[in-house]
C-alpha positions as CSV (number, residue, x, y, z in Angstrom):
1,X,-78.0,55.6,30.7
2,X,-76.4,59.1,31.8
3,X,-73.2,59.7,30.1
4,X,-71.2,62.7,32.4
5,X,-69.9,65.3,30.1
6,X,-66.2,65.6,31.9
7,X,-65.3,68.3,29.5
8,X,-67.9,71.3,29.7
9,X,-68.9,73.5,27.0
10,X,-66.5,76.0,28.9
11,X,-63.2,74.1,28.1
12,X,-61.2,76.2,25.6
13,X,-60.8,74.0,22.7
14,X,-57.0,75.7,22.3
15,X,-56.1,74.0,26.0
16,X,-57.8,70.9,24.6
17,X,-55.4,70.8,21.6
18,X,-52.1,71.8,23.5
19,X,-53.2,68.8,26.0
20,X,-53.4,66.2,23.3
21,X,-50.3,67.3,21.7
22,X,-48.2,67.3,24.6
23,X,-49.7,63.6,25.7
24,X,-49.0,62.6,21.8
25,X,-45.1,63.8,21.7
26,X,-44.4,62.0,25.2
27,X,-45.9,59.1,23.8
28,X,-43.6,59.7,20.6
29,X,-41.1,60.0,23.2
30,X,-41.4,56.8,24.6
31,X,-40.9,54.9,21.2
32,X,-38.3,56.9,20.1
33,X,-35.8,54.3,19.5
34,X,-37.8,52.5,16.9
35,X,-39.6,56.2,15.1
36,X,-38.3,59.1,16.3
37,X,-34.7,60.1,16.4
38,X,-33.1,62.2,19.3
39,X,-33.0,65.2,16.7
40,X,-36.8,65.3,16.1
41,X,-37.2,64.7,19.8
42,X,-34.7,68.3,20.6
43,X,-36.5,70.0,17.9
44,X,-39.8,68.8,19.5
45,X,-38.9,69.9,22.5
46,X,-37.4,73.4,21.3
47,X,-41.2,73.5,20.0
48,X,-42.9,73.7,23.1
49,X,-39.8,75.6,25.2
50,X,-41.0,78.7,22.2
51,X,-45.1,78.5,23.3
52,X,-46.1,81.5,24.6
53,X,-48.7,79.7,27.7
54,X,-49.2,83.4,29.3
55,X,-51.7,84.0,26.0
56,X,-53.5,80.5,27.1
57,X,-56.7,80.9,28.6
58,X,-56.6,79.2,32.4
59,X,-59.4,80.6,33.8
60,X,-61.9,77.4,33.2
61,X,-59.2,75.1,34.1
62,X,-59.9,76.2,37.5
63,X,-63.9,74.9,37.5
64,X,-62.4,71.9,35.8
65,X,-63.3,68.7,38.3
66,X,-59.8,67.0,37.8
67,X,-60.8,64.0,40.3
68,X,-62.8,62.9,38.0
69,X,-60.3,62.6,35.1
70,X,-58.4,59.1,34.1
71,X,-54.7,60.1,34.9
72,X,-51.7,58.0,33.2
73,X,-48.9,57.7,35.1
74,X,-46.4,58.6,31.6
75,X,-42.9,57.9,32.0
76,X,-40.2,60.7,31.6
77,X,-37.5,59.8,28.7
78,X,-34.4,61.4,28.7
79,X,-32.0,62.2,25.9
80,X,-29.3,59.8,27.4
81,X,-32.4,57.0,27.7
82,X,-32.8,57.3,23.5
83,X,-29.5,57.5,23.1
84,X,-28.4,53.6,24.8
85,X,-31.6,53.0,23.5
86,X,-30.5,53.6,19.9
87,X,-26.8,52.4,20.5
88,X,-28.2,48.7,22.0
89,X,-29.9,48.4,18.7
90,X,-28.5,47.8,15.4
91,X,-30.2,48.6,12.0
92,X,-31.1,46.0,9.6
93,X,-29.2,47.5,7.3
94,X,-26.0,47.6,8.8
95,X,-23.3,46.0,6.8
96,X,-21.2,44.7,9.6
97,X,-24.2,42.5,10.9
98,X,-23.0,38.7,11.0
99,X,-25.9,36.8,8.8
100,X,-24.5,33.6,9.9
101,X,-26.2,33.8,13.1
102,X,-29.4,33.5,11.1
103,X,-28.1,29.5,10.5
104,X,-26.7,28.8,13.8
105,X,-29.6,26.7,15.0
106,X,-30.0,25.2,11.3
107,X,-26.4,24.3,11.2
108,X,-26.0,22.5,14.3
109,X,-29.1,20.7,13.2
110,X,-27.1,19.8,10.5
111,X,-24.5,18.9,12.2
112,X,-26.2,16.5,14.4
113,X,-27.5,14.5,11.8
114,X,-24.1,14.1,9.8
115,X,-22.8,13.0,12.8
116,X,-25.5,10.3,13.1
117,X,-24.8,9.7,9.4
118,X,-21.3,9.2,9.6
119,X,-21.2,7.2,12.7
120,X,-23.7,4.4,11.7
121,X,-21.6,4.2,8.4
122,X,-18.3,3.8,10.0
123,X,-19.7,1.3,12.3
124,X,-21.0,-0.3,9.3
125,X,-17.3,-0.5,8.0
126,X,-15.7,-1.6,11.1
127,X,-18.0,-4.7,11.1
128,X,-17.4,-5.5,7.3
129,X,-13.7,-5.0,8.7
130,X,-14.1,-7.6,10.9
131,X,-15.9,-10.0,9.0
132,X,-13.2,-9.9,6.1
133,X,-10.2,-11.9,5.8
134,X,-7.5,-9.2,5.4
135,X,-4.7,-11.4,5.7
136,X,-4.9,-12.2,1.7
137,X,-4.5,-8.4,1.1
138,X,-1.5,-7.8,3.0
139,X,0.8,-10.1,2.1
140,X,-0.4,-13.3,4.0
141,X,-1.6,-15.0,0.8
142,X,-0.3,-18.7,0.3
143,X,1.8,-18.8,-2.4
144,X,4.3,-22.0,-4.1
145,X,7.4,-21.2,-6.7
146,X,9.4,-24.4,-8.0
147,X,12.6,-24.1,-9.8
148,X,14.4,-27.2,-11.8
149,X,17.6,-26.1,-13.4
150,X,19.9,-28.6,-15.4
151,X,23.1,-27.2,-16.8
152,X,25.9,-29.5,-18.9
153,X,29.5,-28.2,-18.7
154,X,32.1,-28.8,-20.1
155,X,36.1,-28.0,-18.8
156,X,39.4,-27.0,-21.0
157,X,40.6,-31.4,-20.7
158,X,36.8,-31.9,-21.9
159,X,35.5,-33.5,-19.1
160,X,32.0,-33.0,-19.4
161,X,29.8,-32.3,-15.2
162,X,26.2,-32.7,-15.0
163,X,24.9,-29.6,-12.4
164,X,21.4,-29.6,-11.2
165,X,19.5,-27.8,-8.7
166,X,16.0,-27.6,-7.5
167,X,14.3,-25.1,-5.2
168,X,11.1,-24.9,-3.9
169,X,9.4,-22.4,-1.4
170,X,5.8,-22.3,0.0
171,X,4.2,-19.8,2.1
172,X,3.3,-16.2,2.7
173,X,5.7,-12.8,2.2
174,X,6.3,-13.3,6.1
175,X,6.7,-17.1,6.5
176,X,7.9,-19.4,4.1
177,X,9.5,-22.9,3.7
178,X,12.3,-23.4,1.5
179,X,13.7,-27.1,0.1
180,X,17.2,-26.6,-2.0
181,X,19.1,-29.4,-3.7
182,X,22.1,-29.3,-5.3
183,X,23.5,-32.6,-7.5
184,X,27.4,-32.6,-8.8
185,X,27.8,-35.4,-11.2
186,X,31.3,-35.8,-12.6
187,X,31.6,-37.9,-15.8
188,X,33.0,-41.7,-14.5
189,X,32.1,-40.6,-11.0
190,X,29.5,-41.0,-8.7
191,X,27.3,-38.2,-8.0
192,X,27.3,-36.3,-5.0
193,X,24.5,-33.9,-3.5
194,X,23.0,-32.2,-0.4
195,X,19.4,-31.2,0.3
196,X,18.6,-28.4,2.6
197,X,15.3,-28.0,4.7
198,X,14.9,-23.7,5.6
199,X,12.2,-22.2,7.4
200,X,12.2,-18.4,6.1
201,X,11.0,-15.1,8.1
202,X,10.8,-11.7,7.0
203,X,12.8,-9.4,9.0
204,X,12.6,-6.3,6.5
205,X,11.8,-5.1,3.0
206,X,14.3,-6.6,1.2
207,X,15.8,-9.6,3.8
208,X,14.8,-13.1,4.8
209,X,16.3,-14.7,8.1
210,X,16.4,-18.5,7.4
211,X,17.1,-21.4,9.8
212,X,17.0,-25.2,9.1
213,X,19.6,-28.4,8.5
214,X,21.4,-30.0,5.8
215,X,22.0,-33.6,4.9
216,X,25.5,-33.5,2.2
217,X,26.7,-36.8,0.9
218,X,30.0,-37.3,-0.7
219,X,31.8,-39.9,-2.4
220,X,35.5,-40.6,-2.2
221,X,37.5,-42.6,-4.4
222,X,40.5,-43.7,-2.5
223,X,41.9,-45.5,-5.3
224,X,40.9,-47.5,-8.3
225,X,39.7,-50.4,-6.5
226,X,38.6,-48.6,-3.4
227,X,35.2,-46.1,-2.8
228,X,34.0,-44.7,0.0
229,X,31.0,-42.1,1.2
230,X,30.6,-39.6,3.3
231,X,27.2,-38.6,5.3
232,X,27.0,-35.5,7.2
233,X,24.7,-33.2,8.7
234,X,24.7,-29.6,9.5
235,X,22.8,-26.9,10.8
236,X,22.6,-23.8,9.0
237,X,21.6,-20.3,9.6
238,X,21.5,-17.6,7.1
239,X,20.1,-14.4,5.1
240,X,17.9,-14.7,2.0
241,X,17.1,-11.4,0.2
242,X,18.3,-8.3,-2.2
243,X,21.9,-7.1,-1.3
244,X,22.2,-3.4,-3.0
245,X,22.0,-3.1,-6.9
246,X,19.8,-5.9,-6.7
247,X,22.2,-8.6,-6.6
248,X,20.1,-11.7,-5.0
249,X,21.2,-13.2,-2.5
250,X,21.8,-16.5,-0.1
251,X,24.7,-16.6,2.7
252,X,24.6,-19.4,5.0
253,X,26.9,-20.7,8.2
254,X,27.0,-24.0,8.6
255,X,28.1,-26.2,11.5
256,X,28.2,-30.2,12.2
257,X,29.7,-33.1,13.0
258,X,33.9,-33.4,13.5
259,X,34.2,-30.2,14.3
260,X,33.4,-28.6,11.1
261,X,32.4,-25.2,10.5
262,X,31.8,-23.1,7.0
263,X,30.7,-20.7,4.9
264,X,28.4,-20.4,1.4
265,X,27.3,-17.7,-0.8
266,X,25.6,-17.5,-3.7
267,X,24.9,-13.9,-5.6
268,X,23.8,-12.8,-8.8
269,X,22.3,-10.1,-10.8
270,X,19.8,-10.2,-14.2
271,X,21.0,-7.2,-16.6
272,X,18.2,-6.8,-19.3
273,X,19.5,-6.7,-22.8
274,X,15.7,-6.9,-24.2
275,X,12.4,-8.5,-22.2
276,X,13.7,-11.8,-23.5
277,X,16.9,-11.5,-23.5
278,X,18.9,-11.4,-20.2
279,X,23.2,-11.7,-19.1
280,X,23.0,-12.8,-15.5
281,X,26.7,-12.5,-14.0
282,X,27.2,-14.8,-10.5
283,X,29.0,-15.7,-8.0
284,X,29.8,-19.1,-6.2
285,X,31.8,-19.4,-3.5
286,X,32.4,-21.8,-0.2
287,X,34.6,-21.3,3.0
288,X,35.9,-24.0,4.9
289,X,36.8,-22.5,8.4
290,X,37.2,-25.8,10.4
291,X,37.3,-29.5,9.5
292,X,38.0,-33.0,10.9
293,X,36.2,-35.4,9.4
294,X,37.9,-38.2,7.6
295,X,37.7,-36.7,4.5
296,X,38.4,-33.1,5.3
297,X,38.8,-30.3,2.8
298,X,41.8,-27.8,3.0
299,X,40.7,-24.8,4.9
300,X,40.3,-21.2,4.0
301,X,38.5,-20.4,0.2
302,X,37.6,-23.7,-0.7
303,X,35.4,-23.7,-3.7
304,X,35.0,-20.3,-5.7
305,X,33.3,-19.9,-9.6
306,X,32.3,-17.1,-11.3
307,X,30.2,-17.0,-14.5
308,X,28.5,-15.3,-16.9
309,X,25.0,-16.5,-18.1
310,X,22.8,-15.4,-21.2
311,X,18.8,-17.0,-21.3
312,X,16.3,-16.1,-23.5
313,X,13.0,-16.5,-22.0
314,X,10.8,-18.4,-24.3
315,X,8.7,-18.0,-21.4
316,X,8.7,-17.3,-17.6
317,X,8.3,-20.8,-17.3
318,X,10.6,-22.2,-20.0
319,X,14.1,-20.3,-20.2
320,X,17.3,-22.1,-22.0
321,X,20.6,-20.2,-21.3
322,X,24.2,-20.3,-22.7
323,X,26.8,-20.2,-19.8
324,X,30.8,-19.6,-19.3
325,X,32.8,-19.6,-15.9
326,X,36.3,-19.7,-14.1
327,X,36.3,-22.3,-11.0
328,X,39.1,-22.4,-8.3
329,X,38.7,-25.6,-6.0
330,X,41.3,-25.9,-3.2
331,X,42.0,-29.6,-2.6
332,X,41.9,-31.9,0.1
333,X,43.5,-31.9,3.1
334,X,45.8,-34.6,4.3
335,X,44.5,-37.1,6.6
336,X,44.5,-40.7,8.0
337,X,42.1,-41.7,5.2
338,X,43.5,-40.1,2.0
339,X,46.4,-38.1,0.5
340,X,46.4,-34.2,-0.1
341,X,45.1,-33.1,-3.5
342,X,46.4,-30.1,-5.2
343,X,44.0,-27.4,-6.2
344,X,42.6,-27.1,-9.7
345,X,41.3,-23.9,-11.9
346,X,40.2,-23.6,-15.3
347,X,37.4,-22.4,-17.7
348,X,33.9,-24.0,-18.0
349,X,31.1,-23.7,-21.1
350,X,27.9,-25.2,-21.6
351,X,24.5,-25.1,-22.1
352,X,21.5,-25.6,-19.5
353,X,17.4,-25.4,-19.5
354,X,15.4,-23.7,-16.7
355,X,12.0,-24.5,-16.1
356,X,9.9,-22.4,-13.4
357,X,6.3,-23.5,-12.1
């Protein structure tokens, strides 16, 4: 094989050597926003602007076959070229890059699969939710409280008075049902009672709205010879609850047969002396607005006693008590069926037992 010599013996080797190094510095050129700076590029350039070329020796590039030459089409750079060049990129170094581009993709990656994460476990939790009975831990638990109290007192003639009452309630915090009984048995005298059936509903924090009936028996002693009794029933509506200061209490209305109409409340308050032992001051009191039954009580305060008890708790189910009060009673009014009775007041003492269960 003929290789053709496209540089002859002729060719000044000083043209050859200004040729390569103008090719290499436009090449330079052309990468000059990674190596070379627009300085070095000017001072390149100032370089070849100071060559003398009328010392060159031209007179063989003329023989020179340039047709046969590989020509590179090179492209021209300009100073304005290197310089957006240069300002599009930043350097590595720069302190003001943001780094937490590096981690964008990484991040939402990790994103994605906390999102899975959390979403199957609060879809685990909403079907535990659903599969547990959350009425027992919000107040819906069924609950019973019975309370038996028995008292003895004793007035300033020495008359001695049996007083009992029982409660019960069952239920939850929101509904409950609550039985009362109260028994008055005088000494020589028949006793006398009423029973009262309540359904109970929360209407706040601190208050019970209560609606049921009550069934009151009474007995009358018209004379020595003669007794008689009384049956009644009335409806009731009242509050149950914590009046301010924590007095507890119960206020009811009542209304029945003959026209009658009244009025009860009941408050009291435990004052903490130590755990055990405990004053309780109360207060009694009934209002007879409107009556005409055969035996009818006068209207207007009725019934009123206020007292001061002090109980030791042996326990919270076993607590014996010491207890003095004043009671007003009113009388009875004058009807067809018996005469009017004045009003009596005086002190009472005694001693009673409470048992809660």
């Amino acid at each position: 094989m003929r290789i053709t010599n496209l540089f002859p013996q002729t060719f000044p080797k000083t043209l050859l050597a200004s040729s390569l190094l103008l090719i290499c510095g436009v090449a330079f050129a052309h990468e000059g926003h990674t190596d070379t700076s627009p300085q070095q590029l000017s001072e390149q350039n100032n370089d070849m602007s100071e060559m003398d070329h009328s010392k060159m020796n031209h007179d063989d590039m003329q023989s020179m076959d340039h047709s046969k030459m590989m020509h590179q089409t090179v492209p021209t750079v300009s100073n304005e070229d290197v310089n957006k060049a240069e300002n599009s990129i930043q350097p590595m170094h720069s302190v003001n890059m943001d780094h937490s581009q590096h981690q964008h993709a990484q991040t939402q990656d990790d994103q994605t699969e906390h999102s899975q994460t959390k979403h199957s476990q609060t879809k685990k939790m909403a079907e535990n939710h659903q599969g547990h009975d959350h009425r027992t831990e919000h107040g819906a638990q069924v609950y019973a409280v019975t309370t038996l109290d028995n008292k003895w007192l004793v007035n300033e003639d020495g008359e001695g008075a049996l007083k009992s009452e029982f409660e019960t309630r069952i239920g939850t915090d929101e509904n409950k049902i609550f039985i009362k009984a109260h028994l008055d048995k005088h000494e020589s005298h028949d006793a006398e009672y009423d029973v009262k059936a309540l359904y109970s509903r929360m209407i706040s924090d601190f208050w019970d709205a209560q609606i049921g009936a009550r069934y009151r028996v009474e007995k009358v002693e018209l004379d020595q010879h003669r007794k008689d009794t009384e049956e009644k029933v009335d409806s009731v509506i009242g509050l149950h609850g914590m009046a301010p200061y924590f007095f507890e209490t119960d206020a009811y209305f009542y209304a029945g047969e003959d026209k009658y109409a009244g009025f009860s409340l009941e408050t009291e308050r435990d004052l903490l002396l130590t755990q055990k032992l405990i004053v309780k001051p109360y207060l009694d009191l009934d209002i007879v607005f409107s009556d005409d039954s055969k035996y009818a009580k006068k209207s207007g305060l009725s019934n009123v006693t206020a007292g001061l008890e002090t109980r030791y708790e042996i326990s919270k189910k076993v607590m014996p008590y010491l207890d003095i009060a004043y009671e007003y009673s009113k009388g009875n009014d004058a009807t067809a069926w018996q005469m009017e009775s004045d009003s009596e007041k005086g002190w009472l003492y005694g001693a009673g037992i409470r048992f809660k269960f």
